[in-house]
C-alpha positions as CSV (number, residue, x, y, z in Angstrom):
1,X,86.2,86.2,121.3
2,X,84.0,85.6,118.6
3,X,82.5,87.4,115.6
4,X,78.5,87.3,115.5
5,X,77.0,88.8,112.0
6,X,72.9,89.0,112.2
7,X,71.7,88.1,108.6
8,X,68.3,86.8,109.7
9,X,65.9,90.1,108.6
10,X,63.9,90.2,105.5
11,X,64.8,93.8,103.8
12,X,61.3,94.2,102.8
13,X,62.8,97.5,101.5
14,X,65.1,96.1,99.4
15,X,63.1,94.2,97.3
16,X,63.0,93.1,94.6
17,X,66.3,92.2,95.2
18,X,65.5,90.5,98.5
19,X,63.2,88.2,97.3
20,X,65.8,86.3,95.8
21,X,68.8,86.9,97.7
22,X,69.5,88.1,101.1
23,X,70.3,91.4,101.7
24,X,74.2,90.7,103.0
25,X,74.3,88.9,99.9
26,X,74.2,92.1,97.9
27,X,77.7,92.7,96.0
28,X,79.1,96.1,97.0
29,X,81.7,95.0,93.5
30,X,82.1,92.1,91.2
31,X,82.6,89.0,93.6
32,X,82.5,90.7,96.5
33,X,79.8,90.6,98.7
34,X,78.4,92.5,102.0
35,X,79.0,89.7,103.6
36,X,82.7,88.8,102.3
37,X,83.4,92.2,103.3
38,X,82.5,92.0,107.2
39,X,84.0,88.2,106.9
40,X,87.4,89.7,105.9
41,X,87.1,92.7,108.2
42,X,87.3,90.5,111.2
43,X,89.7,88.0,110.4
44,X,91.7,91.0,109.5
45,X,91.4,91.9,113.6
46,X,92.0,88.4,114.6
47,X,88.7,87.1,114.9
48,X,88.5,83.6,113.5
49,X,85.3,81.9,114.9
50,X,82.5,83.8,112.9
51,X,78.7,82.8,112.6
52,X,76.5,84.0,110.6
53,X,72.7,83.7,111.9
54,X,69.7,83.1,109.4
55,X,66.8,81.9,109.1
56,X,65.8,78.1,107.7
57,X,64.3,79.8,104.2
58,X,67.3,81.5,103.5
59,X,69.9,79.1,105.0
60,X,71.1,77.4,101.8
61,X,72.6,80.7,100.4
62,X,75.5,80.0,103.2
63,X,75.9,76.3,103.4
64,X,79.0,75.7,101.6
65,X,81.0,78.9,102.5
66,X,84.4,77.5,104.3
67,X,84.8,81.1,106.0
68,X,81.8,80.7,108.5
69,X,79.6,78.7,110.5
70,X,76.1,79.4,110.2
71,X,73.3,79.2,113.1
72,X,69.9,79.0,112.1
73,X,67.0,80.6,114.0
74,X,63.5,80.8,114.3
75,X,62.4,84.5,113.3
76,X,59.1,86.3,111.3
77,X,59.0,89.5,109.8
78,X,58.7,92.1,112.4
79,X,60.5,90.1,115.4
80,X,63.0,92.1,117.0
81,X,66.8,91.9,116.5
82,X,67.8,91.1,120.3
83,X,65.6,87.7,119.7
84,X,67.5,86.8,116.8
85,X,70.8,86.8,119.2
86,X,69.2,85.8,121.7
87,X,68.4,82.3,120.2
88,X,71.9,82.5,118.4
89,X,73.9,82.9,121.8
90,X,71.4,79.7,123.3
91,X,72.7,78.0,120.1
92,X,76.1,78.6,120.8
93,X,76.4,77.6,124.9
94,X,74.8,74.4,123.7
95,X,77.4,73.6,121.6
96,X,80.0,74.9,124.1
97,X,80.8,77.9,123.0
98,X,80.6,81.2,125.8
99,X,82.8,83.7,124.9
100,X,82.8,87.4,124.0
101,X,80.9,88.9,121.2
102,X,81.3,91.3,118.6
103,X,78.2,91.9,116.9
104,X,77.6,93.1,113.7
105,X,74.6,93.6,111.8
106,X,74.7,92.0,108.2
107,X,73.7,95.4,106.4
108,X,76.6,97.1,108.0
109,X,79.4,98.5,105.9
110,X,82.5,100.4,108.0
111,X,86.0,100.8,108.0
112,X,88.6,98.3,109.5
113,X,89.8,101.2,111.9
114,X,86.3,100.8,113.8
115,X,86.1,97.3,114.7
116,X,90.1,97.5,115.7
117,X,89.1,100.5,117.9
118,X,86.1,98.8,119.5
119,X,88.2,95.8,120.3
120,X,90.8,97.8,121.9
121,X,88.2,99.6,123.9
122,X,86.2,97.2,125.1
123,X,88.5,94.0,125.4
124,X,88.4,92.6,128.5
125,X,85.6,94.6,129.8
126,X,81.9,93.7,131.8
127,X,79.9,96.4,129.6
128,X,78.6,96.6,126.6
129,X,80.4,98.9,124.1
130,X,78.9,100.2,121.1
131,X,80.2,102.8,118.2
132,X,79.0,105.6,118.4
133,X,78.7,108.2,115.2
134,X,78.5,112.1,116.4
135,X,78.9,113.6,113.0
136,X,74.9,112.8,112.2
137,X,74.6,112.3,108.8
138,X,71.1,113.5,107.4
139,X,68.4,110.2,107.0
140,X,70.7,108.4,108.6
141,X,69.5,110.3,111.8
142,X,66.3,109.2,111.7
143,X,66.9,105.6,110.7
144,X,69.8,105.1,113.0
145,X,69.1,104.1,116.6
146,X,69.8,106.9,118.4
147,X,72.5,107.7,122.0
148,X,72.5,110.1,124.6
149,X,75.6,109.8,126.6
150,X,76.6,111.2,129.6
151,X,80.3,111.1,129.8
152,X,81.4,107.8,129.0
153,X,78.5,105.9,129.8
154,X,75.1,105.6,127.4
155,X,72.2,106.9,129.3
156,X,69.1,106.1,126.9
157,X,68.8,104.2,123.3
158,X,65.9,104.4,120.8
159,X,65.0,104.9,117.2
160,X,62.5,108.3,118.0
161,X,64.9,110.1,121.0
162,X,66.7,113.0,119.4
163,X,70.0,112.8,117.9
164,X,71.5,114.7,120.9
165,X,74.4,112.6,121.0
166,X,75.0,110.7,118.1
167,X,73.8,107.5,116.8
168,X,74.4,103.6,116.4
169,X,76.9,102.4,113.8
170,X,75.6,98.4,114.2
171,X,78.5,97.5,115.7
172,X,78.8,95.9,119.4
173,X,80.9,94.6,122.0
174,X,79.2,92.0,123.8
175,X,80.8,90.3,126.7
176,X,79.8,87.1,128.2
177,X,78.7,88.4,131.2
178,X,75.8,90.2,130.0
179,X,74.0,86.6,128.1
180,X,72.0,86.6,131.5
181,X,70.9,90.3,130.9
182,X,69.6,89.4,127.5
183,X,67.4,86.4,128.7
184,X,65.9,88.8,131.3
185,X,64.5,91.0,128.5
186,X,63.5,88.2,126.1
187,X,61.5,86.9,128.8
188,X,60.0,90.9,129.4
189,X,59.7,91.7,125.8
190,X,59.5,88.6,123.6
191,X,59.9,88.3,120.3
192,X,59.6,92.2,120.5
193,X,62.6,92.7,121.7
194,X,65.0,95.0,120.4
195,X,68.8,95.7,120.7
196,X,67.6,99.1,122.2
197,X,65.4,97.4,125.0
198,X,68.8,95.7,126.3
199,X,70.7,98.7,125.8
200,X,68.3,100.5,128.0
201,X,67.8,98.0,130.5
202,X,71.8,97.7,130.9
203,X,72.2,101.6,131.1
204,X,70.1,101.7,134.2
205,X,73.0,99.5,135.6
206,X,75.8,101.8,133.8
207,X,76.8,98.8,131.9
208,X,76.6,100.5,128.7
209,X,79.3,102.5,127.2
210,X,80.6,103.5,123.6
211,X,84.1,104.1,121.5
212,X,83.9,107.6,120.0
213,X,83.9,106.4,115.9
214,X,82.9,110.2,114.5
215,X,84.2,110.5,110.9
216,X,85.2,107.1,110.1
217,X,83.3,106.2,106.8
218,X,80.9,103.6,106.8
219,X,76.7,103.1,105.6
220,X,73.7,101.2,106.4
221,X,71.8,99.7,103.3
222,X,68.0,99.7,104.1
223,X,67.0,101.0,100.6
224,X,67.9,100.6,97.0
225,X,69.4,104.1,97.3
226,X,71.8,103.1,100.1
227,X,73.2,100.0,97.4
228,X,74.2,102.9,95.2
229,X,75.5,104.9,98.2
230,X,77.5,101.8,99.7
231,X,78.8,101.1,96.3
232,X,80.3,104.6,96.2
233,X,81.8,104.7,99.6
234,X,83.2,101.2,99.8
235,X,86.2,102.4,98.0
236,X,86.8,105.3,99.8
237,X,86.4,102.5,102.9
238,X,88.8,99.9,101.1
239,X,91.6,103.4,100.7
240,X,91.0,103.7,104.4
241,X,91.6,100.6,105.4
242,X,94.6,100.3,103.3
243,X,96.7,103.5,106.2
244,X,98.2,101.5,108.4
245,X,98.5,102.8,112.1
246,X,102.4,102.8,112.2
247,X,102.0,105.2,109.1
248,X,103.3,108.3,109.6
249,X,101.6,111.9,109.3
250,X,103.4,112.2,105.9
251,X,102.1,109.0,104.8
252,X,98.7,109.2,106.1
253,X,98.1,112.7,104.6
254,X,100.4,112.6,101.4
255,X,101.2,109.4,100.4
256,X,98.5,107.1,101.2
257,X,95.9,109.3,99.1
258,X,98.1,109.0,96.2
259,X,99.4,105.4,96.4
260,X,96.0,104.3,97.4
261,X,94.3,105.2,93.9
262,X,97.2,103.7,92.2
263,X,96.7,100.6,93.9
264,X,93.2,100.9,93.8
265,X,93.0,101.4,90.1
266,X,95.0,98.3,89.7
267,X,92.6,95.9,91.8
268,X,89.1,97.7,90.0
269,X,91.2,97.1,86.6
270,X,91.5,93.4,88.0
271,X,95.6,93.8,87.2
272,X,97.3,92.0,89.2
273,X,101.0,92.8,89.2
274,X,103.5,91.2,91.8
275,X,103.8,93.2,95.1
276,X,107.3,92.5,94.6
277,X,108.2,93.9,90.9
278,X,106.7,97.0,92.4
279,X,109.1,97.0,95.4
280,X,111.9,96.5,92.8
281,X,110.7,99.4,90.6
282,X,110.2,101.6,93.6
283,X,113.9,100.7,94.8
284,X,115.3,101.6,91.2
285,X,113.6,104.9,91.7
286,X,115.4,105.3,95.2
287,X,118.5,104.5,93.4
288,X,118.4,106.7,90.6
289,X,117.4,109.3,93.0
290,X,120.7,108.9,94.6
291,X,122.6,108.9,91.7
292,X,121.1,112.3,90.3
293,X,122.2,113.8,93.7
294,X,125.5,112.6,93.8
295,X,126.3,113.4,90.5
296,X,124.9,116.9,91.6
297,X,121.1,117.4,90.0
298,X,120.1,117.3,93.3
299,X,116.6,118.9,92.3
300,X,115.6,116.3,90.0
301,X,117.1,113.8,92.6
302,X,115.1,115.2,95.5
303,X,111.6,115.0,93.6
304,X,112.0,111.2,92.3
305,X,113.3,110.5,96.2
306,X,110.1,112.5,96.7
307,X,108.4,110.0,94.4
308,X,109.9,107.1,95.6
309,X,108.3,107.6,98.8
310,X,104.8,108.0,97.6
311,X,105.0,104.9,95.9
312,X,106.5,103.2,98.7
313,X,103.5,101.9,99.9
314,X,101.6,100.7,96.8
315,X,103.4,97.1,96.9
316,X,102.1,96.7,100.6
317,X,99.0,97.8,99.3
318,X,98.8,95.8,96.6
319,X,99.6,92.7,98.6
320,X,96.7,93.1,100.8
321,X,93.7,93.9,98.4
322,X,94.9,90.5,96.0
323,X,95.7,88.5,99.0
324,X,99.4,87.9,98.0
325,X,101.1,89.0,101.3
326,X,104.2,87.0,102.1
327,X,106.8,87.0,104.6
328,X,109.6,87.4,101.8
329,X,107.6,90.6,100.4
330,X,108.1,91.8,103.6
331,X,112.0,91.6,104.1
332,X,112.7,92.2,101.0
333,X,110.7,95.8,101.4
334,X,112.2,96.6,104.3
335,X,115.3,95.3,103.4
336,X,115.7,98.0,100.0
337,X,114.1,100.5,101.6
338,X,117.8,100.8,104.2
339,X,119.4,100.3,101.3
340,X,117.9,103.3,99.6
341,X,118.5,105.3,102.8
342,X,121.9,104.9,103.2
343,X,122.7,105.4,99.3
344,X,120.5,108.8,99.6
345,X,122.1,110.2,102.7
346,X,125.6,109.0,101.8
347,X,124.9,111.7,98.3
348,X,123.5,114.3,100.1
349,X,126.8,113.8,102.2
350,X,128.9,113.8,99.5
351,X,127.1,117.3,98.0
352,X,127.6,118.7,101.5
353,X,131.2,118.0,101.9
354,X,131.9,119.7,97.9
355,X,129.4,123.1,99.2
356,X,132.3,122.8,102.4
357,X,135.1,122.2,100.5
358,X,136.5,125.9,100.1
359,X,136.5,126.7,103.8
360,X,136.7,123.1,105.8
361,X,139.1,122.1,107.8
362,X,139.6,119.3,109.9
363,X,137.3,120.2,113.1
364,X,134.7,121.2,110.2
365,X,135.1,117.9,108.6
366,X,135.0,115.4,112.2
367,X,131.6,117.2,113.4
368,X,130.0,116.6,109.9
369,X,131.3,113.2,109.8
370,X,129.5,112.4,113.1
371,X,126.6,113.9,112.2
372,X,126.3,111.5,109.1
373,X,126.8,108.7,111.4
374,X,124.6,109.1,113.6
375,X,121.8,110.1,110.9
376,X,122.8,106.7,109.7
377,X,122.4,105.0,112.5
378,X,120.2,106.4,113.7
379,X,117.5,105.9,110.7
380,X,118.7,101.9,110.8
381,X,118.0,101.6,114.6
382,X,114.4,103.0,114.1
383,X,113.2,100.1,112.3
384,X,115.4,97.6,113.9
385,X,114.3,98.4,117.5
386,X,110.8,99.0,116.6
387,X,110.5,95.4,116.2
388,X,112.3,94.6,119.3
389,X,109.0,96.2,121.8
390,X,105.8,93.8,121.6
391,X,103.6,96.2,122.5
392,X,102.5,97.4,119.0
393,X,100.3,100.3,120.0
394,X,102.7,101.9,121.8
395,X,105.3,101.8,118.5
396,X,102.3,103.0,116.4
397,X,101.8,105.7,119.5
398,X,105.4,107.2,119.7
399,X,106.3,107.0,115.8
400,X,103.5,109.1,115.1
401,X,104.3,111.5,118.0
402,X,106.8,114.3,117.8
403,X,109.3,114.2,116.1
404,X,107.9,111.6,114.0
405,X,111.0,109.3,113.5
406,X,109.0,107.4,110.6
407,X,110.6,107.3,107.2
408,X,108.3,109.0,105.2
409,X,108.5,112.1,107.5
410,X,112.8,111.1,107.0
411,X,112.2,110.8,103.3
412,X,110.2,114.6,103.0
413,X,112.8,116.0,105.2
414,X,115.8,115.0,103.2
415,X,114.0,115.8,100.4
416,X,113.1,119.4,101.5
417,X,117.2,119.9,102.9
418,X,118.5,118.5,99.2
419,X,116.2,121.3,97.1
420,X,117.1,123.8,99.8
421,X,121.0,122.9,100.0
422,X,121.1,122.9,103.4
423,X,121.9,119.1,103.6
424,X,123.3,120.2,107.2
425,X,119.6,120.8,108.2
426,X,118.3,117.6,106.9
427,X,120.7,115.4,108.9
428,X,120.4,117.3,112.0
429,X,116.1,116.6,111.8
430,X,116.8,113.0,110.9
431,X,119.3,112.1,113.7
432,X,117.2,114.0,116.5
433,X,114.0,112.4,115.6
434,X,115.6,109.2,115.3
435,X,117.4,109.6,118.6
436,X,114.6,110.8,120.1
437,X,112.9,108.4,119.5
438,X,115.5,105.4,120.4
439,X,115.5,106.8,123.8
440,X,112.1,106.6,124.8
441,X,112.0,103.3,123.4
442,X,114.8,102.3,125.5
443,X,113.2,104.2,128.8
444,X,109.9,102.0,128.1
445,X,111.5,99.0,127.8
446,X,113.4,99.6,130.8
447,X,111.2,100.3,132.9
448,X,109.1,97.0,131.4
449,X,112.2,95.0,132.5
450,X,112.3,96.8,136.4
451,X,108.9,95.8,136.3
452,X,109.1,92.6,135.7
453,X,111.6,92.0,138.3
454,X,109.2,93.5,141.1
455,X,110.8,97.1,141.3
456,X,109.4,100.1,139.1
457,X,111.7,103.3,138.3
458,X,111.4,106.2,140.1
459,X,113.5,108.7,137.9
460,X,111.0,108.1,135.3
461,X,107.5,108.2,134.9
462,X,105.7,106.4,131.2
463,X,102.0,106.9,130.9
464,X,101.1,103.8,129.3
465,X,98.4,103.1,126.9
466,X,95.3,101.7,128.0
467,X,92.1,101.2,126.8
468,X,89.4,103.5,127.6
469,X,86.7,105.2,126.3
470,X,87.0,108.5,124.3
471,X,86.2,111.7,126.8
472,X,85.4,114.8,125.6
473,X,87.5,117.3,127.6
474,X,85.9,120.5,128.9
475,X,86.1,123.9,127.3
476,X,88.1,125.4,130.4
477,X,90.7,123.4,130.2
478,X,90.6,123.4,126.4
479,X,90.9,127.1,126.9
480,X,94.3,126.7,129.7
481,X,96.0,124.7,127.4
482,X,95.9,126.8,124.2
483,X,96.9,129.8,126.4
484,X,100.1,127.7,127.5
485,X,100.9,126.3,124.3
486,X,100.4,130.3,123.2
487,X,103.2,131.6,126.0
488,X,105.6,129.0,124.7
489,X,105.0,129.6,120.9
490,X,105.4,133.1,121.5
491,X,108.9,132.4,123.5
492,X,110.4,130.0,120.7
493,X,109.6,132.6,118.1
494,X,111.9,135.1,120.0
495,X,114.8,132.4,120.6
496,X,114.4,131.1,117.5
497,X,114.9,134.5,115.9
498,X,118.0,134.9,117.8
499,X,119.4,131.4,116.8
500,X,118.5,132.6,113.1
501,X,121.0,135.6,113.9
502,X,123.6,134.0,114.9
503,X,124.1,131.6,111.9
504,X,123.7,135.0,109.9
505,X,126.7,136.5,112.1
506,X,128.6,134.1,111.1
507,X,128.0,133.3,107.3
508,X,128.4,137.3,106.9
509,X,131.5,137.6,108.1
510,X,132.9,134.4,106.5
511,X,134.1,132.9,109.8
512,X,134.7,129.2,110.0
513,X,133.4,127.9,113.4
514,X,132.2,124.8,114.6
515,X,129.7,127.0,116.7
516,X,127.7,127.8,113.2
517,X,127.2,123.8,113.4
518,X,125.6,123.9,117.0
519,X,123.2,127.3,116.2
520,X,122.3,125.1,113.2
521,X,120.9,122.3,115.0
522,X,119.2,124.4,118.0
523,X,117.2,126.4,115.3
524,X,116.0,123.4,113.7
525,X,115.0,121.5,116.9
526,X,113.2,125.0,117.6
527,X,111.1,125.4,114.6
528,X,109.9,121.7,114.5
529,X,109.0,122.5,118.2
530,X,107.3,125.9,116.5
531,X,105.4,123.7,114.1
532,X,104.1,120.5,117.3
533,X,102.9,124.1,119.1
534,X,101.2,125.5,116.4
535,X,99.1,121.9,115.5
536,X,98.8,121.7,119.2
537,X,96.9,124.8,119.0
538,X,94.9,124.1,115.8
539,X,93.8,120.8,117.4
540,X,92.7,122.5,120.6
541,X,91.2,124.9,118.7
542,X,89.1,122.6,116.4
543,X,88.1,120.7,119.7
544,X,86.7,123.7,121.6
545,X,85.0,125.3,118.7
546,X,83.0,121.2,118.4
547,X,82.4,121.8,122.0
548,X,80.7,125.4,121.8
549,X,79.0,124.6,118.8
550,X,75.5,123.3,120.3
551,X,75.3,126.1,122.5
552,X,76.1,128.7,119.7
553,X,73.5,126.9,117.4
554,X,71.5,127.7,120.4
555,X,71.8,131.1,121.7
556,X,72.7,133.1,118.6
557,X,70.7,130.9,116.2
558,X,73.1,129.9,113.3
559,X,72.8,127.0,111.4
560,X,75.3,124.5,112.2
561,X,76.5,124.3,108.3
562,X,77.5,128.2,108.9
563,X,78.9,127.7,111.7
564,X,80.8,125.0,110.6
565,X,82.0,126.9,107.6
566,X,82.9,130.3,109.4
567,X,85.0,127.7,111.6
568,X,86.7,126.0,108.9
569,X,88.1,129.7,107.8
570,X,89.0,130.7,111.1
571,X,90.9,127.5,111.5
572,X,93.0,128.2,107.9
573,X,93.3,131.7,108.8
574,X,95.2,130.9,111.6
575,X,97.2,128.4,110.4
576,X,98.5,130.0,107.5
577,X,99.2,133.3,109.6
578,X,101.0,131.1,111.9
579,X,102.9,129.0,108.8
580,X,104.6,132.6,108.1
581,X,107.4,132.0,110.7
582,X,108.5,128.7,110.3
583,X,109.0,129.6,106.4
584,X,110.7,132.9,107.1
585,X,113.1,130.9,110.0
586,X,113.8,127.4,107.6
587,X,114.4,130.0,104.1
588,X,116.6,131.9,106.0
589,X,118.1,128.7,107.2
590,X,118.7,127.6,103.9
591,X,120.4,130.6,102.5
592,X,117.5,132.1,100.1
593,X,118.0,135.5,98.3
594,X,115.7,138.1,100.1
595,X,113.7,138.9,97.6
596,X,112.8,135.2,97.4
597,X,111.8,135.5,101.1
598,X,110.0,138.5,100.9
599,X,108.2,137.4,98.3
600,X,107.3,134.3,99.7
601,X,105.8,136.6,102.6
602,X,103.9,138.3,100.1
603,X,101.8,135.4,99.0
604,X,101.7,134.4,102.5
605,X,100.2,137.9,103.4
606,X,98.1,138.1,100.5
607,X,96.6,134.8,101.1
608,X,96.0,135.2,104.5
609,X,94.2,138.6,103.4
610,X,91.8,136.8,100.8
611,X,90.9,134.8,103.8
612,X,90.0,137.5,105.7
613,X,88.1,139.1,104.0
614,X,85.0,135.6,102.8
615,X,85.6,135.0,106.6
616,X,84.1,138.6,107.5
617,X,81.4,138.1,105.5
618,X,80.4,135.4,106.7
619,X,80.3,136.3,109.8
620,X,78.3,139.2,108.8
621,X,75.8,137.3,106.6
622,X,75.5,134.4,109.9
623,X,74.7,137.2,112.3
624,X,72.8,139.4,110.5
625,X,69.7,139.4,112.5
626,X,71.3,140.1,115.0
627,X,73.3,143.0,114.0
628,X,70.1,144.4,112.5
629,X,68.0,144.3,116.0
630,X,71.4,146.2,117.8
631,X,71.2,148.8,115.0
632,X,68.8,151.8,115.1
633,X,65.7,151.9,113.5
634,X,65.6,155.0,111.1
């Protein structure tokens, strides 16, 4: 595979800058230029063979550069782009080179995330794949080239068809198979010919299909306007790039928008501090947290643990924007980071065997005891056998699946159960998610080894991951699944209520049991199942309502920005309604006055009632016209 970058056009709308540079040329900051940045992008995914095609007036700007090869072709202002690669690709089987393309156009800004998605996809595969941007984005709409899709195959391509579908990102997969396609419309179309002939020409075949790339950030810079705009959102693009996919949803949403400006304020500052110093001050931080616990501020303790998670990432970070990743950095991150762990854990043990103390005995004691072993464990074998499986998608898949064994989500958790006091509560989340996790990891590889030896597992089925394009599922069955997670929502709520009785049986009446211990555990496994069911539903939710939204656009005749915002409050409506149990069930869990519950409900309540009340009128200023022709006419 190969990396192709089209930098032969003359950006006649871009001068006067264009008359003495070209337009990839243009720095999006200090040193860094269009160019560099689609250059690092794909070595970043592998690709090392990159060529960058010009033309002869402009070719001297890239002689010299060690990171590409450059092809030089023979183009005029107005030819089309598919002649520029067509005479790049005739270059390259003269020299010898035939392999699989991604394309990118030199004017092109996106985030890492896309071209690793389109890769993915499309590796592999006899049709053309393109990214494809459904979230139209004002001008962009009518300066894009333009997709209709049906399913997961591209029906028609141009710059004036309707947005109906989405539009072009200027990113391709090419494979090798379709150079002979591409001479066929040269030799129709001529120097004419566009990207969009070949696309349309293939689509007749169903050779054409697309990776769904809707709200990833990137920008096309046709105008001096877009520079200013592509200076703006190249940051929020270098933060983006900076989440890695084995993150977890705590990191993603939390940490990595904190410990991204950090580290992002550092590289714009141009202050360059070892990646490993900070690993060192972040494990001081872990340390101290620790400390403070053991010695019994456990709230201070659980906020710089807290802390020392968020900043977790920023030596990783830091590594990758100044180029100073090493192998030792590595280790020795992941190395302090166990270290921390076990010194956290082992305090919140210590705090939960003093809160014991006056009523333990010795069954009390030997079921704590293994709990803290296997939360130990446990955490350790995460990491450790996460690096045993070669298949790196499937990790990334299953640690950011329920229930998220990561360490962030570990590091929140613990957190949460040390402010709380219910140190119990904390171990028992940490050694089922780890667990949990273990064992699927041990299923998988398993079954890898049964199949390599010719016989496949019948007691177990793993749906592995493949590449394929993104399908939109239908509204129906949107609608079935909502309804099931519903049914089993509503059933967890009821046993979990009745789990939450039991532990309040016994702490009233002062009996030591070891049963206390099991009604502990099943009430926590219930409400994080109460919590995967209620996202579940939110997700579902959020994809029917994109679904419907043409055909309500259409029939009742709201704008899509109302829509979109009546939406928006349904969707946090319903969430916080729905938050309102699992607070209730992990406060009464954690041994909370009433009056702190109730008023916890209260603002809950109140919320939820403020909510309420902007969503109804919207929902009366949106249908308005229609209310007013149902009404009579006085």
């Amino acid at each position: 595979m190969i990396g192709l970058i089209l930098a032969a056009g003359y950006g006649t709308r871009l001068h006067p800058i264009t008359l003495h540079i070209p337009k990839t040329l243009i720095e999006l900051e200090p040193g860094v230029s269009i160019l560099d940045y689609i250059v690092n992008v794909f070595r970043g995914i592998g690709i090392d063979h990159i060529y960058v095609v010009t033309r002869k007036d402009v070719v001297h700007f890239f002689y010299g550069r060690n990171d590409v090869d450059v092809l030089v072709v023979d183009v005029s202002e107005g030819d089309g782009n598919l002649w520029t690669l067509h005479q790049a690709i005739k270059q390259l089987v003269e020299k010898g080179v035939e392999d699989d393309i991604v394309l990118s156009m030199s004017d092109h800004i996106y985030e890492f995330s896309m071209v690793n998605k389109l890769i993915k996809v499309a590796k592999n595969s006899s049709k053309v794949y393109m990214c494809l941007d459904r979230l139209v984005r004002g001008r962009d709409a009518v300066e894009g080239l333009k997709i209709i899709v049906s399913g997961d195959i591209v029906v028609l391509s141009g710059k004036n068809v309707p947005p109906y579908s989405g539009i072009d990102t200027g990113l391709f997969y090419i494979p090798r198979n379709i150079f002979s396609y591409i001479n066929k419309v040269v030799s129709e179309k001529g120097r004419k010919a566009s990207l969009s002939d070949l696309i349309n020409v293939l689509a007749q075949e169903g050779l054409v299909s697309y990776v769904d790339v809707s709200g990833s950030l990137w920008q096309d810079i046709d105008t001096l306007e877009d520079v200013e705009r592509a200076r703006k959102i190249y940051w929020k693009i270098l933060a983006k790039n900076l989440v890695k996919e084995s993150d977890g949803i705590v990191s993603k949403y939390l940490n990595r928008r904190i410990s991204t400006r950090i580290s992002l304020a550092f590289y714009k500052a141009r202050i360059f501090v070892n990646p490993n110093i900070v690993t060192l001050i972040v494990f001081a931080i872990g340390l101290l947290a620790s400390a403070l616990v053991f010695m019994g501020s456990t709230w201070l303790g659980a906020i710089l643990m807290l802390v020392s998670s968020i900043l977790d990432g920023v030596d990783g970070e830091l590594a990758r924007l100044f180029k100073a990743q090493t192998k030792f950095g590595a280790f020795l991150d992941t190395l302090l980071d166990r270290i921390v762990d076990v010194t956290f854990m082992s305090a919140m043990f210590y705090q939960l065997l003093l809160k014991l103390l006056p009523t333990i005995n010795s069954l009390y004691t030997s079921l704590y005891i293994a709990l803290f072993g296997l939360t130990l464990l446990g955490s350790t074998y995460v990491s450790y056998v996460s690096n045993l499986v070669e298949n790196r998608d499937y990790i990334a898949k299953l640690r950011n699946s329920f229930p998220w064994p990561t360490r962030d989500v570990r590091a929140v958790a613990l957190a949460i159960a040390t402010l709380l006091n219910s140190y119990e509560i904390g171990f028992m989340y940490v050694s089922f998610s780890s667990w949990f996790f273990i064992l699927r990891v041990l299923i998988y590889k398993l079954r890898e080894d049964l199949k390599i030896r010719g016989r496949t597992p019948r007691f177990y089925k793993i749906k592995l991951p493949h590449a394929k394009p993104v399908i939109r599922p239908s509204a129906g069955l949107l609608i079935e699944e909502i309804f099931l997670y519903s049914v089993v929502l509503a059933i967890l709520l009821y046993l979990t209520g009745i789990a939450i009785d039991k532990i309040s049986y016994y702490k009233a009446f002062g009996e030591v049991s070891p049963y206390i211990v099991l009604w502990q555990f099943v009430a926590s496994v219930e409400i994080a199942l109460i919590v995967y069911l209620t996202y579940n539903i939110v997700k579902n939710l959020v994809t029917l309502f994109t679904i419907v939204k043409d055909k309500v656009v259409e029939k009742l005749w709201v704008t899509p920005s109302v829509y979109q915002r009546i939406v928006k409050k349904s969707i946090l409506l319903l969430i916080i309604s729905l938050s309102l149990y699992p607070l209730n069930f992990v406060l009464a869990l954690s041994n909370i006055e009433k009056d702190l519950i109730d008023l916890s409900t209260y603002v809950v309540i109140a919320a939820s009632l403020v909510i309420l009340a902007t969503l109804v009128i919207d929902i009366i200023k949106a249908f308005e016209h229609i209310i007013k022709s149902r009404m009579p006419r006085i």
